[in-house]
C-alpha positions as CSV (number, residue, x, y, z in Angstrom):
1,X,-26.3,9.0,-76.9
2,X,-23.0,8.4,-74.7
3,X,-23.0,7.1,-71.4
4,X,-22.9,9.4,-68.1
5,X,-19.8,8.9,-66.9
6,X,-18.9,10.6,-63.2
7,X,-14.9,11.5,-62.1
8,X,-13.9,9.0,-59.5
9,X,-14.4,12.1,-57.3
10,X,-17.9,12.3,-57.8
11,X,-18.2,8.6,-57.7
12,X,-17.2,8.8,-54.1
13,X,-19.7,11.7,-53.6
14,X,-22.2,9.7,-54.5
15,X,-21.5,6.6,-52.6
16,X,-21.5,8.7,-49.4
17,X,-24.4,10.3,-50.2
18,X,-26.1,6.8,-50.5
19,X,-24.6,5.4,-47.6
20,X,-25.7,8.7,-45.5
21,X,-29.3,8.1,-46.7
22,X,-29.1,4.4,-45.6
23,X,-27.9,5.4,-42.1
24,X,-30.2,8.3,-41.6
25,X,-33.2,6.9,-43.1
26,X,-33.0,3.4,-43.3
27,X,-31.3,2.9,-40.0
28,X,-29.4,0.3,-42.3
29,X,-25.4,0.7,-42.9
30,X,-24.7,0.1,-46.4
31,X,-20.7,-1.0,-47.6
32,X,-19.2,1.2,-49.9
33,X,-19.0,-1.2,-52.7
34,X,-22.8,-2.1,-52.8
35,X,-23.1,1.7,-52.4
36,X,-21.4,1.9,-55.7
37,X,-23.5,-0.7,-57.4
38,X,-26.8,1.1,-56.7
39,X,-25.3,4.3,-57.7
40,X,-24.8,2.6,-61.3
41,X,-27.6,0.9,-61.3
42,X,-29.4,4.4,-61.2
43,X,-27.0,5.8,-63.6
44,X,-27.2,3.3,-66.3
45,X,-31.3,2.6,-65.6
46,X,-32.5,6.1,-64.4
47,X,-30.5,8.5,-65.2
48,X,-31.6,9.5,-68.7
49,X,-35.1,10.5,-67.3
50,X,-32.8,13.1,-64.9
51,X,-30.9,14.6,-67.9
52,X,-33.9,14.4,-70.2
53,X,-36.1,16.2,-67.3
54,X,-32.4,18.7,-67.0
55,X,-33.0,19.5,-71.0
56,X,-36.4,20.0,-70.9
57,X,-35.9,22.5,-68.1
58,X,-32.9,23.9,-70.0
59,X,-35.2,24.2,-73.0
60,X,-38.1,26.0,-71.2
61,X,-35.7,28.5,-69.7
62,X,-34.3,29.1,-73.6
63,X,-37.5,29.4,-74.9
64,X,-38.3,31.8,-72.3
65,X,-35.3,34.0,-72.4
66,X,-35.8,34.1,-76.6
67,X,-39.5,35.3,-76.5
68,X,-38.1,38.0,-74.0
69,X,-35.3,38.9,-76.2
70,X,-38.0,39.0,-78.9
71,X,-40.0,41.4,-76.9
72,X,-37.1,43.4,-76.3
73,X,-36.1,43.7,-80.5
74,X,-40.1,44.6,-80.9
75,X,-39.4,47.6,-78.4
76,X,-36.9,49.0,-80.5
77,X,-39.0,49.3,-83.3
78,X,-39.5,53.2,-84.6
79,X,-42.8,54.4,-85.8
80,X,-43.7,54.5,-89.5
81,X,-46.4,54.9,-91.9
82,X,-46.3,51.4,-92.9
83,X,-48.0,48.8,-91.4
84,X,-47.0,45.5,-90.9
């Protein structure tokens, strides 16, 4: 599996995000760069349970969708004499 890799745009997002939640909740003010650590830290340690939890979801949501597109094919079935 390849690494999850953020844009340096989302890097920053992220690091503000972390130092916001310091501030607010931890009444603690966090520098930018240690910021940056625990984001990647959580990226390289925890993230894979996020996107794994992300594909489960994705698969649910497909598996869903197909039995109602199954449904849907059954509905269009005419009426014969045979049975099935």
């Amino acid at each position: 599996m390849k690494p999850i890799t953020f844009s340096r745009e989302e890097t920053k997002a992220m690091v503000g995000e972390i130092q916001e939640y310091f501030r607010d909740e931890l009444d603690q003010d966090i520098g930018s760069l240690p910021a940056e650590m625990l984001m990647r830290f959580f990226s390289e340690k925890m993230g894979a349970y996020f996107y794994n939890r992300g594909l489960y979801d994705a698969q649910d949501l497909i598996g869903k969708r197909m039995d109602s597109l199954r449904d849907d094919v059954f509905q269009l079935e005419q009426p014969t004499r045979h049975l099935r």
